[in-house]
PASEBA-1860 file (N, C-alpha, C; in nm, 3 decimals):
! residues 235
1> XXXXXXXX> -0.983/-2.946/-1.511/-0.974/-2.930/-1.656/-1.028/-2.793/-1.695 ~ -0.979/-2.751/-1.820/-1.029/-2.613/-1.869/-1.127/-2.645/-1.901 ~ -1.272/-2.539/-1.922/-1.388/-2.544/-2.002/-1.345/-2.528/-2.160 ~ -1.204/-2.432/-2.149/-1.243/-2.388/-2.281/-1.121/-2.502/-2.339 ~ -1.091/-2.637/-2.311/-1.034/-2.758/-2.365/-1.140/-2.878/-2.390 ~ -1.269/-2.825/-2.367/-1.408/-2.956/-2.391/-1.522/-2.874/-2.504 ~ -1.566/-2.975/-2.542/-1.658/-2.918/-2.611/-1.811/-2.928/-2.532 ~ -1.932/-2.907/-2.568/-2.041/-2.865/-2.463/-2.098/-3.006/-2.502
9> XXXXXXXX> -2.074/-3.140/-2.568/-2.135/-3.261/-2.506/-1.984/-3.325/-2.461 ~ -1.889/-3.267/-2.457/-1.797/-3.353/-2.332/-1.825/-3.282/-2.204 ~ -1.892/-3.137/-2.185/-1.947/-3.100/-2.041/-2.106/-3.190/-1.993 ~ -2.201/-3.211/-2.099/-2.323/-3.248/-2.083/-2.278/-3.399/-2.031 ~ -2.211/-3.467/-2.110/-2.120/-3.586/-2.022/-2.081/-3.571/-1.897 ~ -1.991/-3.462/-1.872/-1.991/-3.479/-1.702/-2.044/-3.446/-1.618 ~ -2.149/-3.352/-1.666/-2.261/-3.346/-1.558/-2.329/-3.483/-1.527 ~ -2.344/-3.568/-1.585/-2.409/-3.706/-1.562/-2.356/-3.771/-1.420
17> XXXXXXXX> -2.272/-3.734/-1.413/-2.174/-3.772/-1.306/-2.134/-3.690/-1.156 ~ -2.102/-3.543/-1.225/-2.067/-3.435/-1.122/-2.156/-3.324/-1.167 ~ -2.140/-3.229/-1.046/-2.218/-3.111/-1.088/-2.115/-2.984/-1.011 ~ -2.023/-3.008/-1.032/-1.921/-2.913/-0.955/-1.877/-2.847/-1.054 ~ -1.815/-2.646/-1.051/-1.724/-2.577/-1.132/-1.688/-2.470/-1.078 ~ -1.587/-2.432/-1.115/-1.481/-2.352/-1.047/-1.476/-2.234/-1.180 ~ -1.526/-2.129/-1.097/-1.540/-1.980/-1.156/-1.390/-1.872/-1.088 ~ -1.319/-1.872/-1.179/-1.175/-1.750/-1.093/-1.217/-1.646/-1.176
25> XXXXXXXX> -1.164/-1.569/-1.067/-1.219/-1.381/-1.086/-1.104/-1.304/-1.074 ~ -1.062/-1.230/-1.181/-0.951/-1.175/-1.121/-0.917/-1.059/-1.141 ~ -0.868/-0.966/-1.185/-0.874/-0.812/-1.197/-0.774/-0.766/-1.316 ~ -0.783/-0.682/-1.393/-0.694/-0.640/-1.475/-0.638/-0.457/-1.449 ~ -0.558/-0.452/-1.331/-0.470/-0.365/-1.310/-0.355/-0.333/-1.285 ~ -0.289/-0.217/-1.250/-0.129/-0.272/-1.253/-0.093/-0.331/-1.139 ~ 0.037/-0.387/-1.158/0.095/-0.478/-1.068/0.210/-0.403/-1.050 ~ 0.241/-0.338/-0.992/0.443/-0.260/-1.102/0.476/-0.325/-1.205
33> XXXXXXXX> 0.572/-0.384/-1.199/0.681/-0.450/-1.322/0.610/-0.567/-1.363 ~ 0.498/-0.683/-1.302/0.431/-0.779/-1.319/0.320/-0.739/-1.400 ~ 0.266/-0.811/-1.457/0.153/-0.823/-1.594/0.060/-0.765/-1.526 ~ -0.035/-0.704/-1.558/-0.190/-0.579/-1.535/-0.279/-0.716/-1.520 ~ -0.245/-0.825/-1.574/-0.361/-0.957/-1.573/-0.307/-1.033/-1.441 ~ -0.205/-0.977/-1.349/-0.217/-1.122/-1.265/-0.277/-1.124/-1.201 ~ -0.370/-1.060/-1.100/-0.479/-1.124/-1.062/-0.550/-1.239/-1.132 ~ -0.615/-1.202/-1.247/-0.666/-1.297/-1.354/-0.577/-1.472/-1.347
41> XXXXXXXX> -0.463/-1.411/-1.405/-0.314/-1.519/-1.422/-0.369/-1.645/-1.317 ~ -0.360/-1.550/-1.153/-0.334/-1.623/-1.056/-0.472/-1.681/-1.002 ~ -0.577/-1.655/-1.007/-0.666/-1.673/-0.943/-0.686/-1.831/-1.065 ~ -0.678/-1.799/-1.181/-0.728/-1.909/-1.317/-0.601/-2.027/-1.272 ~ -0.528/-2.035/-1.280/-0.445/-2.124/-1.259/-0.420/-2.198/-1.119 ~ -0.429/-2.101/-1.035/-0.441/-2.168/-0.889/-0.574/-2.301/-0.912 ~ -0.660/-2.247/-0.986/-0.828/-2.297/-0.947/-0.748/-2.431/-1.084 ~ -0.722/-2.400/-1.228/-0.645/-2.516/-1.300/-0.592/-2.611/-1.218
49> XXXXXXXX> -0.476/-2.609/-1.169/-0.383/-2.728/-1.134/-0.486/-2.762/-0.988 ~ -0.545/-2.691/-0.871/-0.607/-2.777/-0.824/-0.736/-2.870/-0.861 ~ -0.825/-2.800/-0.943/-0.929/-2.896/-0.995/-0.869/-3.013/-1.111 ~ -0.739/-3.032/-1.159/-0.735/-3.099/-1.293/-0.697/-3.247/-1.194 ~ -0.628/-3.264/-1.085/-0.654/-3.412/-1.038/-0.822/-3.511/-1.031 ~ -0.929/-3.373/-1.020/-1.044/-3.444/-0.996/-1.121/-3.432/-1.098 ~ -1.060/-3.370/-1.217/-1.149/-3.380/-1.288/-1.293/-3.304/-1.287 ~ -1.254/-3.158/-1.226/-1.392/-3.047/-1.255/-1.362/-2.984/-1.291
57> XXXXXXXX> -1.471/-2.917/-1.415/-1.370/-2.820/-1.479/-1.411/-2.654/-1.474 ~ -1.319/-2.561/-1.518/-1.265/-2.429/-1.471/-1.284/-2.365/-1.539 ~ -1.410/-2.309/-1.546/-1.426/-2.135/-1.661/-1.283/-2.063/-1.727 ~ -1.312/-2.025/-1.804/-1.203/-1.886/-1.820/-1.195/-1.794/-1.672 ~ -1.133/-1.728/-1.665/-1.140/-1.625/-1.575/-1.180/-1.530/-1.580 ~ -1.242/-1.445/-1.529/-1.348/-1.313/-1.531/-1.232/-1.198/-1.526 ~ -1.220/-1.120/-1.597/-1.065/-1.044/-1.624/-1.053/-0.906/-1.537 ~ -1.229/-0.892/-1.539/-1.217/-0.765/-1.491/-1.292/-0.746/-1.320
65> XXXXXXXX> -1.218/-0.633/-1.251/-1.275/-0.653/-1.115/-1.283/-0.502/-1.058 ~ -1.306/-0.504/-0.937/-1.299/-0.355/-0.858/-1.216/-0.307/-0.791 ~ -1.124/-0.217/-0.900/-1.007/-0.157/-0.838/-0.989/0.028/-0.924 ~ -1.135/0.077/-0.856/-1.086/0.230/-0.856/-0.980/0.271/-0.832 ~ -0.939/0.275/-0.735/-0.796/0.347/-0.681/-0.674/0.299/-0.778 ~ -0.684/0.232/-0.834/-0.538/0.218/-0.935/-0.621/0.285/-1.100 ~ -0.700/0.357/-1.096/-0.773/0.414/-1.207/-0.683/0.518/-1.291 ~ -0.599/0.531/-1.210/-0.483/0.635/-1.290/-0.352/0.578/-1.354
73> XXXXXXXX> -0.347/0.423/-1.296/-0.235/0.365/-1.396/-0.316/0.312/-1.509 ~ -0.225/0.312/-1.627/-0.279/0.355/-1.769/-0.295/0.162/-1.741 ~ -0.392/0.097/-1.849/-0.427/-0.029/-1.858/-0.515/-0.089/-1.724 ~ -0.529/-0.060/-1.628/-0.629/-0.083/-1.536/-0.776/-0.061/-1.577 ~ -0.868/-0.164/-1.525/-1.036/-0.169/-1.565/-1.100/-0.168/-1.440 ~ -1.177/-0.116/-1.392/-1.258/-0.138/-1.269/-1.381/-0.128/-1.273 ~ -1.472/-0.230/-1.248/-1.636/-0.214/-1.203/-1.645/-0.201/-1.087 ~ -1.797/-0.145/-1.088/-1.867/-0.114/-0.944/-1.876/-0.299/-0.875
81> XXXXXXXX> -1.894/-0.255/-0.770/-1.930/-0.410/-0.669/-2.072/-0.437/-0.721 ~ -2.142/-0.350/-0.743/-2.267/-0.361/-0.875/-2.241/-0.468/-0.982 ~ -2.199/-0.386/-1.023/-2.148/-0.464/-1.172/-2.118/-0.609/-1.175 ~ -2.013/-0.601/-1.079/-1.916/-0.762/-1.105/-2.012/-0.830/-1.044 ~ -2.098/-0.812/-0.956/-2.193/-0.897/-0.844/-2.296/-0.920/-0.989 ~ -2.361/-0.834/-1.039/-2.446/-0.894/-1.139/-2.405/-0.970/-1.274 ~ -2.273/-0.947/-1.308/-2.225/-1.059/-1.420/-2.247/-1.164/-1.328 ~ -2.157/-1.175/-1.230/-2.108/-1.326/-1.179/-2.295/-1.390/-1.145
89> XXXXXXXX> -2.333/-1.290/-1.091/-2.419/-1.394/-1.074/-2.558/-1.431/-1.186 ~ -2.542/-1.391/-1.274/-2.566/-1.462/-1.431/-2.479/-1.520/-1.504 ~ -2.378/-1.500/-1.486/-2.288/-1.669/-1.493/-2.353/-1.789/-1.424 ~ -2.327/-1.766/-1.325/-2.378/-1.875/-1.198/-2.522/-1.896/-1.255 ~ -2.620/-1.802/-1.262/-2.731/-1.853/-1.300/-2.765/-1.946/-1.435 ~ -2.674/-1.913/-1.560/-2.687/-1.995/-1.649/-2.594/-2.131/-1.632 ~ -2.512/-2.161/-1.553/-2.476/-2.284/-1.533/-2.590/-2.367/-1.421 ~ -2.630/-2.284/-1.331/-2.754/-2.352/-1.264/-2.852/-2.401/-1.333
97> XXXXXXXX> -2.880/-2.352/-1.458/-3.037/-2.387/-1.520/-2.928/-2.461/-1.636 ~ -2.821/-2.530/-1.622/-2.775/-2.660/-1.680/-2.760/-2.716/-1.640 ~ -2.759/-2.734/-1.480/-2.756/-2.852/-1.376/-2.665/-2.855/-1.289 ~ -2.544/-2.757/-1.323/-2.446/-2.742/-1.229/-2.514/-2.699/-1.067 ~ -2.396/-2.728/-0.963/-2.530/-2.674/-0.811/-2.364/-2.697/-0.766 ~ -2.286/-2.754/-0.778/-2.131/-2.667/-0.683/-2.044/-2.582/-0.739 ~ -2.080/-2.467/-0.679/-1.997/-2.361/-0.735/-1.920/-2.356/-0.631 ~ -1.731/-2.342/-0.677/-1.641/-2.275/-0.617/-1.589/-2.135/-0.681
105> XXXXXXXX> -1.568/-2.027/-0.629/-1.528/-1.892/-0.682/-1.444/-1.845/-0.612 ~ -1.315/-1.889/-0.753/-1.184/-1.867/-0.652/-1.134/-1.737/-0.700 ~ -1.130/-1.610/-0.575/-1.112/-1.517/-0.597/-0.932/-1.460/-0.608 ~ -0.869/-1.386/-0.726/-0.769/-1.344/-0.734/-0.725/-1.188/-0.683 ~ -0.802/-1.116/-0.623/-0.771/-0.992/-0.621/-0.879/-0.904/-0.452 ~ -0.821/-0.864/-0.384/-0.888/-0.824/-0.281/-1.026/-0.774/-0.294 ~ -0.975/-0.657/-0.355/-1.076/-0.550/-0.399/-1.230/-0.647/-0.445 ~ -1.231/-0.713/-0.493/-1.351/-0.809/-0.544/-1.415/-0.894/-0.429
113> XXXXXXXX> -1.370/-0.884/-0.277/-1.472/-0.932/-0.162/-1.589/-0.911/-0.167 ~ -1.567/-0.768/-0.170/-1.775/-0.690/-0.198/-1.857/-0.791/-0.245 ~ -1.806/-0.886/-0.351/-1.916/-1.005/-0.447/-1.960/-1.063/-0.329 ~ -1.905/-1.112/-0.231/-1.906/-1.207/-0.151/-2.045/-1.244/-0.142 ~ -2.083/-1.145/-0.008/-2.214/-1.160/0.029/-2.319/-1.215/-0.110 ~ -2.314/-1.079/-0.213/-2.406/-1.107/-0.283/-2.440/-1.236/-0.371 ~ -2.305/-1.302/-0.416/-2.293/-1.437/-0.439/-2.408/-1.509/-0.341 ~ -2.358/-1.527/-0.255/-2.418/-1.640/-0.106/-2.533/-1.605/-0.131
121> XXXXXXXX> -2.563/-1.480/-0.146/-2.719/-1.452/-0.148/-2.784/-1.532/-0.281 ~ -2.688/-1.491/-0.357/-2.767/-1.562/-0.497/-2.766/-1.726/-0.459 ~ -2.670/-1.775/-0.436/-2.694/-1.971/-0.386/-2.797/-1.972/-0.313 ~ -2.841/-1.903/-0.219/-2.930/-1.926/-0.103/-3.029/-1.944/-0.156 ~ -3.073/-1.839/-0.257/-3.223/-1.872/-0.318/-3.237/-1.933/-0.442 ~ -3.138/-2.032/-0.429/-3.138/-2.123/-0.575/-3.134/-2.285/-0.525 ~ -3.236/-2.370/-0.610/-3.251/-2.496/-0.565/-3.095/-2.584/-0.565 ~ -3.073/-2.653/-0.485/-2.954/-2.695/-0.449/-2.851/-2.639/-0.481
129> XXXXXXXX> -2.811/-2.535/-0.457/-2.673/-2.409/-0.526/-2.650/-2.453/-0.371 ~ -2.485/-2.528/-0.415/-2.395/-2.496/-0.306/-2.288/-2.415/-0.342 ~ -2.274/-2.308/-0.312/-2.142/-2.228/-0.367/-2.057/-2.186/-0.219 ~ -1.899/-2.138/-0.231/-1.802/-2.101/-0.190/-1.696/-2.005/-0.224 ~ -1.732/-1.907/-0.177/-1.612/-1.789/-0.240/-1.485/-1.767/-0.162 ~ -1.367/-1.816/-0.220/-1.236/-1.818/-0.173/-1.154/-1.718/-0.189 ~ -1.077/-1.663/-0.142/-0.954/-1.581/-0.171/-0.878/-1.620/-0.139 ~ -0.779/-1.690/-0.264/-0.692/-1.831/-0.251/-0.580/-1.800/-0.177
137> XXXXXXXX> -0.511/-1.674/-0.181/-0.412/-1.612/-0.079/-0.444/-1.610/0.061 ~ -0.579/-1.615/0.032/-0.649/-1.591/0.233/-0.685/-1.714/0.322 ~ -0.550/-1.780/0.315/-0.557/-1.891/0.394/-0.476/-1.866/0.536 ~ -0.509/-1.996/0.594/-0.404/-2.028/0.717/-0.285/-2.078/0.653 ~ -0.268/-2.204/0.569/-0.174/-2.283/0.502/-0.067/-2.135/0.418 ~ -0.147/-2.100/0.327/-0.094/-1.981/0.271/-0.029/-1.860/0.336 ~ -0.082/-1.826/0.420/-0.008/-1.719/0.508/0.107/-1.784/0.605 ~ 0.101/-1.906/0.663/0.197/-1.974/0.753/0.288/-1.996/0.637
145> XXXXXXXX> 0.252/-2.035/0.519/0.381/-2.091/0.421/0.473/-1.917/0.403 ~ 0.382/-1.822/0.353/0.427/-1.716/0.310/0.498/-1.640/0.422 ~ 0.464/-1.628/0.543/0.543/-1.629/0.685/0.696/-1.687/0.750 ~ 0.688/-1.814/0.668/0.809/-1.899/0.674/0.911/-1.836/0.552 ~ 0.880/-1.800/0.458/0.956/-1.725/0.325/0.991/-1.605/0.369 ~ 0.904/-1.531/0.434/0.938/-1.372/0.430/0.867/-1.320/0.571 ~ 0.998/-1.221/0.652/0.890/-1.228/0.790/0.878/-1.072/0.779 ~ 0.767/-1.098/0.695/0.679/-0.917/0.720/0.561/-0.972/0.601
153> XXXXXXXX> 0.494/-0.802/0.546/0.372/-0.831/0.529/0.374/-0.889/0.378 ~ 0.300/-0.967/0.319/0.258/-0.985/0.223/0.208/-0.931/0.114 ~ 0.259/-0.811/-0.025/0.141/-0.699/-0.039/0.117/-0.738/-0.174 ~ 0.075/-0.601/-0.180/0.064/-0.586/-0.346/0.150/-0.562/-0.416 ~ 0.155/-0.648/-0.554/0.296/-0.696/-0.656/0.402/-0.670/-0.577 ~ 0.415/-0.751/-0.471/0.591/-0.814/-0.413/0.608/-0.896/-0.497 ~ 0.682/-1.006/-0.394/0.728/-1.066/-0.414/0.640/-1.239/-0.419 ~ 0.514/-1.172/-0.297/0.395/-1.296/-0.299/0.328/-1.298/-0.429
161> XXXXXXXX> 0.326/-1.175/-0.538/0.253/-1.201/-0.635/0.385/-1.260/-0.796 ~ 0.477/-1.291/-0.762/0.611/-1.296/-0.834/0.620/-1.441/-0.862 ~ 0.563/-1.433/-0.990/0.608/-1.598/-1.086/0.622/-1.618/-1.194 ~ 0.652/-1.722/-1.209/0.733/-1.728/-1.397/0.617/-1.707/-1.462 ~ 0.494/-1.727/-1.395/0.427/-1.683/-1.479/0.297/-1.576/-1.502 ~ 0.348/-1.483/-1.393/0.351/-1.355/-1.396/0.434/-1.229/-1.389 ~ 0.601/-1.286/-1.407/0.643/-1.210/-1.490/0.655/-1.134/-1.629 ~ 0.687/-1.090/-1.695/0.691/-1.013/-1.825/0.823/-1.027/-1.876
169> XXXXXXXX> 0.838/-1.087/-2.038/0.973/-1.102/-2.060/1.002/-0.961/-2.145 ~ 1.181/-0.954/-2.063/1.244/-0.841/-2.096/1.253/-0.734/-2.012 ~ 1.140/-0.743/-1.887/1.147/-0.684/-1.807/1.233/-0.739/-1.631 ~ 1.326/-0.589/-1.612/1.377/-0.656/-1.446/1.319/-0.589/-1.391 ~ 1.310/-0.658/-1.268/1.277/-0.627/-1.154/1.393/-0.584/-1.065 ~ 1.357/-0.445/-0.994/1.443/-0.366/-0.882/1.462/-0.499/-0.773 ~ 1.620/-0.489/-0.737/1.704/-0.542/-0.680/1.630/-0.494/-0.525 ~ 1.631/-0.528/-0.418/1.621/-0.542/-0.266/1.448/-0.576/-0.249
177> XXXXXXXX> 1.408/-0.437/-0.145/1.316/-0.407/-0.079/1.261/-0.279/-0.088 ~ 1.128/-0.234/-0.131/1.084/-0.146/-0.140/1.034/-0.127/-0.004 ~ 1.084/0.001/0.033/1.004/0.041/0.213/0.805/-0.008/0.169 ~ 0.794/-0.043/0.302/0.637/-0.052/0.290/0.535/0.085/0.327 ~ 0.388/0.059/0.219/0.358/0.172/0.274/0.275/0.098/0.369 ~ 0.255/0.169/0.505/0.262/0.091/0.614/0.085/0.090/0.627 ~ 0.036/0.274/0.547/-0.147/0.281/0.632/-0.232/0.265/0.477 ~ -0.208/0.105/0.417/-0.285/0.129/0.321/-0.434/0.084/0.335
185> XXXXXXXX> -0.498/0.130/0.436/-0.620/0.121/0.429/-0.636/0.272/0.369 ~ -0.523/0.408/0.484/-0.571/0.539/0.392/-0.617/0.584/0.247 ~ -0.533/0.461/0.206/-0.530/0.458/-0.007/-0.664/0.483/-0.013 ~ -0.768/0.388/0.052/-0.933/0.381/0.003/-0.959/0.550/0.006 ~ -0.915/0.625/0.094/-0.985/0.713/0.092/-0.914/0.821/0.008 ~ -0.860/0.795/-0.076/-0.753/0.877/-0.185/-0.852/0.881/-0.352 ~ -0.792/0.988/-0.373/-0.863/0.937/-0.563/-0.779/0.887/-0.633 ~ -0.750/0.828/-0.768/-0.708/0.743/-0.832/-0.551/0.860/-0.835
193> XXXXXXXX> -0.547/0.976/-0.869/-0.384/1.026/-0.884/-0.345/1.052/-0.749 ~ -0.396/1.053/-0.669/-0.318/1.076/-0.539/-0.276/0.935/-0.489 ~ -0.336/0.821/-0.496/-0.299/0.698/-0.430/-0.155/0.689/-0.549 ~ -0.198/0.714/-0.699/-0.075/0.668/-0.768/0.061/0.789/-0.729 ~ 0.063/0.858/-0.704/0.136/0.954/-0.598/0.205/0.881/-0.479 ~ 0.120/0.801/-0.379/0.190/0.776/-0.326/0.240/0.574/-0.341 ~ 0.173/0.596/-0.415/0.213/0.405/-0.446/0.352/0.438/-0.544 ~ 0.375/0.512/-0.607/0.477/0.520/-0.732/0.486/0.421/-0.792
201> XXXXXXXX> 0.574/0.317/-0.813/0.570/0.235/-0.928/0.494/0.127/-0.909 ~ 0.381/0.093/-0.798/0.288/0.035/-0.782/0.278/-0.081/-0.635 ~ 0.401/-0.131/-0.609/0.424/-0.178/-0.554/0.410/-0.153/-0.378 ~ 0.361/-0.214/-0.278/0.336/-0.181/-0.151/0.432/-0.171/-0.074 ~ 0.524/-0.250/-0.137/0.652/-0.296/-0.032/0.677/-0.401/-0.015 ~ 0.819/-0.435/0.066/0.900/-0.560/0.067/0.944/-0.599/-0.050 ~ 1.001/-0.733/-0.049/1.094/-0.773/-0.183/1.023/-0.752/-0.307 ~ 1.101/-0.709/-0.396/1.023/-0.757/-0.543/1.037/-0.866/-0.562
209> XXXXXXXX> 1.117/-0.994/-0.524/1.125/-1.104/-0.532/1.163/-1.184/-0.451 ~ 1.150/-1.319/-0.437/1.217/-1.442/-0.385/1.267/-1.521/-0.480 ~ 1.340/-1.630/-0.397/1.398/-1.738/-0.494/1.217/-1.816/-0.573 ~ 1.274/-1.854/-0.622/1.140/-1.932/-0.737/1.088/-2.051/-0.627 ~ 1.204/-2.100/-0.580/1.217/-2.231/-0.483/1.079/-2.200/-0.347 ~ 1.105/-2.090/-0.308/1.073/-2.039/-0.190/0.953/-1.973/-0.254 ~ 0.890/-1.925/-0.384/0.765/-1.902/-0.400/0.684/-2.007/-0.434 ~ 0.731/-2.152/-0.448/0.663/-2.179/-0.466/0.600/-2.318/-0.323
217> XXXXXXXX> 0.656/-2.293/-0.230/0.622/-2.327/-0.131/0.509/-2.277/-0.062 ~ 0.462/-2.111/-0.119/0.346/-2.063/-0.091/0.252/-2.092/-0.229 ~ 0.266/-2.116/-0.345/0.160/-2.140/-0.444/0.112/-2.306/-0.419 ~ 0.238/-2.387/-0.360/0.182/-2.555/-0.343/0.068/-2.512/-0.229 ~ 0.086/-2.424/-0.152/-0.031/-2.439/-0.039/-0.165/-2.380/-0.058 ~ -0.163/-2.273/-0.152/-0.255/-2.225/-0.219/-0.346/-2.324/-0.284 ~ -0.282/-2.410/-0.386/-0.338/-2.522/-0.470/-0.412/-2.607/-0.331 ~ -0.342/-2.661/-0.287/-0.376/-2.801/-0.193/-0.473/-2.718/-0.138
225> XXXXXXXX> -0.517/-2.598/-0.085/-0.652/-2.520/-0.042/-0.746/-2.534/-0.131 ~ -0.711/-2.483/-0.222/-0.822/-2.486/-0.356/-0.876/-2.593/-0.326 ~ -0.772/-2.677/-0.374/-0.789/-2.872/-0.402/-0.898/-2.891/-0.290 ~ -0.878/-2.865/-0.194/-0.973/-2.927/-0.032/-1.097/-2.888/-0.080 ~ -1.083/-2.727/-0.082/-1.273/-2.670/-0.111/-1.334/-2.755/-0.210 ~ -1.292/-2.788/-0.351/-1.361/-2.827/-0.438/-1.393/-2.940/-0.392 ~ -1.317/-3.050/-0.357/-1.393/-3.167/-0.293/-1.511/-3.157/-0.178 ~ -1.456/-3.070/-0.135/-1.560/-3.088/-0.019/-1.717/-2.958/-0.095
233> XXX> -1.729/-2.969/-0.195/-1.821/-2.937/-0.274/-1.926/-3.080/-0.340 ~ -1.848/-3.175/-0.324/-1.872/-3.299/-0.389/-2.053/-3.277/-0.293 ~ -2.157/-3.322/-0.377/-2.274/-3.330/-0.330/-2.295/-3.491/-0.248
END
């Protein structure tokens, strides 16, 4: 369930019961032709439809994340691994000192790993904080599904990030395959106009799209991941 569909004594109610919540993090930069929010989009909704069978419920999504290198496409936001590590974990801390103690943090966007550690660190020294930081794309299930759809890499705004509801209406999307750029670890070491130089319209490569049918054979596996972690959060 959404947080922001309860009011704060229908949450004080379910803490009586559970103490589990699902924090998505996601980034607001470009995608090419796909919305500057899907990270956000995807990370909030993946963490929605798997927590709403059990009934735990799901922050808003944290909009903004760490993505220097796209600093030169216009509408992109980026914090330091500083930064996002100390919001999130005063989030986390004011749901702890309400009783919450299972945190899942389902991550939408690469660039935002850096939290990782520091998260864990923050559960570790907190009385019963069980937390879990996911990157809902970074599965086995997810990559074997996305493997069976498309046999090459997975990137940034293909065709793995391509859904009805992270498209943009009015906008098409280029027909085939964009060549891949093959050494994007080099990007890290680029400044924000030279990576957009060589990224051009943002995209890494491979399809801009699949059938809808066939994407969503990788988002059911995504969910049913989610779905697993949060239970197995159950205290």
């Amino acid at each position: 369930m959404r947080l922001a569909d309860r009011n704060w004594m229908q949450v004080e109610e379910y803490l009586r019961a559970d103490d589990r919540v699902v924090l998505p993090v996601g980034s607001t930069e470009q995608h090419a032709y796909l919305s500057l929010a899907t990270d956000s989009i995807l990370a909030e909704r993946v963490a929605v439809e798997a927590a709403e069978p059990l009934g735990v419920p799901v922050l808003p999504a944290m909009p903004f994340g760490i993505a220097p290198g796209f600093a030169a496409f216009p509408g992109t936001v980026s914090l330091t691994t500083e930064t996002l590590a100390a919001v999130l974990s005063e989030v986390l801390g004011t749901l702890h000192g309400q009783g919450f103690r299972g945190f899942l943090v389902v991550n939408g966007h690469g660039g935002n790993v850096p939290v990782q550690d520091p998260l864990e660190a923050w559960a570790a020294g907190r009385d019963g904080a069980r937390l879990r930081f996911h990157s809902w794309w970074d599965s086995e299930a997810v990559r074997t599904a996305a493997a069976e759809v498309y046999d090459g890499d997975a990137t940034h705004a293909s065709w793995f990030e391509n859904f009805p509801w992270t498209r943009l209406p009015g906008v098409d999307l280029p027909a085939g395959e964009k060549p891949m750029i093959t050494d994007r670890e080099a990007l890290r070491e680029l400044d924000p106009q030279a990576v957009r130089q060589v990224v051009g319209d943002g995209s890494y490569g491979g399809p801009y799209a699949v059938s809808d049918e066939d994407a969503a054979r990788v988002w059911d596996a995504g969910v049913a991941e989610v779905r697993a972690l949060i239970e197995a959060l159950r205290a």
